[in-house]
Structure formats: C-alpha cells, structure tokens
N, C-alpha and C positions, 0 to 999 in steps of 0.2 A: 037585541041584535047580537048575533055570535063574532066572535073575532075570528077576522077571517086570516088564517094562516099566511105569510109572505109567499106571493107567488113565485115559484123557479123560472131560469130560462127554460126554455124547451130541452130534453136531453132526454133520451132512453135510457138512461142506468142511473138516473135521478128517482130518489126516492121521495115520495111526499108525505108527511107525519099525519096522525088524525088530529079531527077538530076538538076544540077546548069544550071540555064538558065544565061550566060554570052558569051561575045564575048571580041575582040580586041578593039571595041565602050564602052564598059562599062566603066563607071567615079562612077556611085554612084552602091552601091550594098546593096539591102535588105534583110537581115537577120530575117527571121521569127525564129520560136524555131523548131518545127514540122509540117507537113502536119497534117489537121484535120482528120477524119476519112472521110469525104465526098470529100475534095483532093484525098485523097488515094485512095477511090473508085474509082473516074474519071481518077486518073493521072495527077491532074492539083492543079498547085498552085490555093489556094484561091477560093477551087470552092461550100466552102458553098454560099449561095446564099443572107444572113443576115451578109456577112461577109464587109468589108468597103474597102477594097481593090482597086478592081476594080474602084470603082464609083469614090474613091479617087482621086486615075490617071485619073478618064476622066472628073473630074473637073479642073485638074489642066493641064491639056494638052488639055482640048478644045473638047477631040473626046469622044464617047459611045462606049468603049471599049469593055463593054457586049455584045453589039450586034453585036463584031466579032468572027467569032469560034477560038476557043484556038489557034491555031499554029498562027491565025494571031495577036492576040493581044502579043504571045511573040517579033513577027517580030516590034511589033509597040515599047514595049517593049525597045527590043536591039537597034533599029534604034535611038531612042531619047538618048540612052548612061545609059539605065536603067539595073541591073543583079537582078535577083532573087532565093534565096539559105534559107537552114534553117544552122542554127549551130549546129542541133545533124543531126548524117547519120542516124542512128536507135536507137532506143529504146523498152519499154514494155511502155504500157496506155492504159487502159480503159477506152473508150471512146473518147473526145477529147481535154479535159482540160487540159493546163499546167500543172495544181497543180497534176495531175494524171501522171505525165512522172517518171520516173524509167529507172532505167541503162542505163543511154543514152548516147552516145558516141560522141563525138565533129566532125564535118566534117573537112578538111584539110585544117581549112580557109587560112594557111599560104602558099597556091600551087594556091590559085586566084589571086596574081597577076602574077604569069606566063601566066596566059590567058587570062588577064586582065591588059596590060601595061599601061590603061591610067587612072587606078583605083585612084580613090581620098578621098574617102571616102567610110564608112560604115554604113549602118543605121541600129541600134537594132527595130524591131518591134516588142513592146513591151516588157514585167518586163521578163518573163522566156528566150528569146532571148540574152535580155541584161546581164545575164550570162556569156556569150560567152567573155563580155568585157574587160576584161583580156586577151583574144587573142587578138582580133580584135585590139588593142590599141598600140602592138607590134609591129601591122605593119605599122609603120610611116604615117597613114592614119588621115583626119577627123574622129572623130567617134561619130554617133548622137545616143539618146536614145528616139525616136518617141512612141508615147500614139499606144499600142496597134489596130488594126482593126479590131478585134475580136468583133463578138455581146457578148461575154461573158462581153467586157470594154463597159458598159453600161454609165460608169460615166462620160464619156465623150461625148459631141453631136459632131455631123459629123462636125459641122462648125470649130469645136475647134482641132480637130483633124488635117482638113484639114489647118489649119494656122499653124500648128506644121510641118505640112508633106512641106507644101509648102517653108519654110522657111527653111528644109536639100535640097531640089531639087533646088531652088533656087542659094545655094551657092557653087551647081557644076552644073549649067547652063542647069541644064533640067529641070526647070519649066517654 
C-alpha cells in the first residue's frame, strides 16, 4: 500500500509533490525538497535533464539509467533497495528554486517505515531537503546530508558529488 501524500486545502497555486517511490526492498531513501517544475510537468522524479540524478546512479551502479523509460528505471530503482520521496507533499513556488518554496507542508516521513521494513537510512538531497532533518533523525535511522543534484549546486563538480553519494550508498550496500 503506497503512502499517500498529505492532502492540501483546495487552492489553485498549491503545488502537489509526486508519490513515494518505495517498496518492502528499500534500505536507503532519498529525500529531495520538491519536484522541479519540469518533474511536475512529466510526473517524474528528476526529469530535468541538467539535473545529476540520474547520471549519478548510473555511475555508481554500472547501468545508463537514462536510456530506460521511467517506469523502468524505478523498477531498477527499488530492485537495488533504493526509495525516492521529497519531504514537502505541497507547496506554493515560482518556478523551481528551493529558495522560492513557501507554505510547504512536510510529507509523513514517519509512515515510511511501514512500507519500508528494511529501511536504514535517510539521505537529504541537498540544503532545503535537509530541513526535513529533524524528522528524519527521529526515526532511529542513518541520516546523510548529500551535496545537492541540482544544476542550480553548481559549486560542486559531478566527481565530488558522486564520492559523497557513493559513500551514503555504500554503507547500506547498494553501491
């Protein structure tokens, strides 16, 4: 049974985030802030194209992740014990910038491990995610604070990133 995201009032310039991509396999779970407005558009995590996501994961698992259509990279996704979730359900933003989020309401990080029994950890991706860390910390879990994958974290190059990413994946055995 999915976790279903906290419902908004009714509001036209209320954004609503996507659903938790986790299973009974999930150990590590990525925590973004919000879907960007080019996610939103698609329905898909991380589907700006300038975004490090993806490429991240297919450095560090060996496969080109891109070049599966969506449903299958979540299947690759869960299979390796990976979940992907943001910590607001909705919000108000213009555009797709962290620093742009307003009213935004926390998703029920504390109902993931119900669907999620072999959960071990949490990773913030990036500063406005890491937020959240005051929940997430509650739940007796690892809990990492990963460099953004965002083109907006410019300041960081991919290499550096990925030694960050690779070292939370690492020490719950899916990298």
């Amino acid at each position: 049974m999915p976790i279903a995201p906290i419902e908004p009032t009714d509001s036209p310039d209320l954004l609503r985030g996507l659903p938790p991509v986790i299973d009974r396999r999930t150990r590590l779970l990525v925590l973004g802030s919000f879907p960007s407005v080019a996610s939103l558009q698609a329905g898909q995590y991380y589907a700006h194209p300038r975004n490090h996501f993806w490429p991240l994961l297919s450095a560090l698992w060996n496969v080109d992740l891109r070049a599966l259509a969506y449903p299958r990279r979540l299947q690759e996704v869960l299979q390796r014990g990976l979940g992907i979730w943001d910590v607001y359900a909705h919000c108000r933003r213009e555009g797709s910038l962290d620093s742009a989020i307003r009213d935004a309401e926390f998703n029920d990080l504390g109902g993931v491990k119900a669907h999620a029994p072999q959960l071990q950890g949490v990773a913030h991706n990036g500063g406005e995610s890491a937020r959240g860390m005051r929940f997430t910390k509650t739940l007796g879990l690892a809990v990492w604070r990963l460099p953004s994958t965002s083109p907006a974290n410019a300041s960081w190059s991919f290499e550096r990133k990925l030694a960050a990413w690779r070292e939370a994946f690492a020490a719950h055995g899916i990298a």
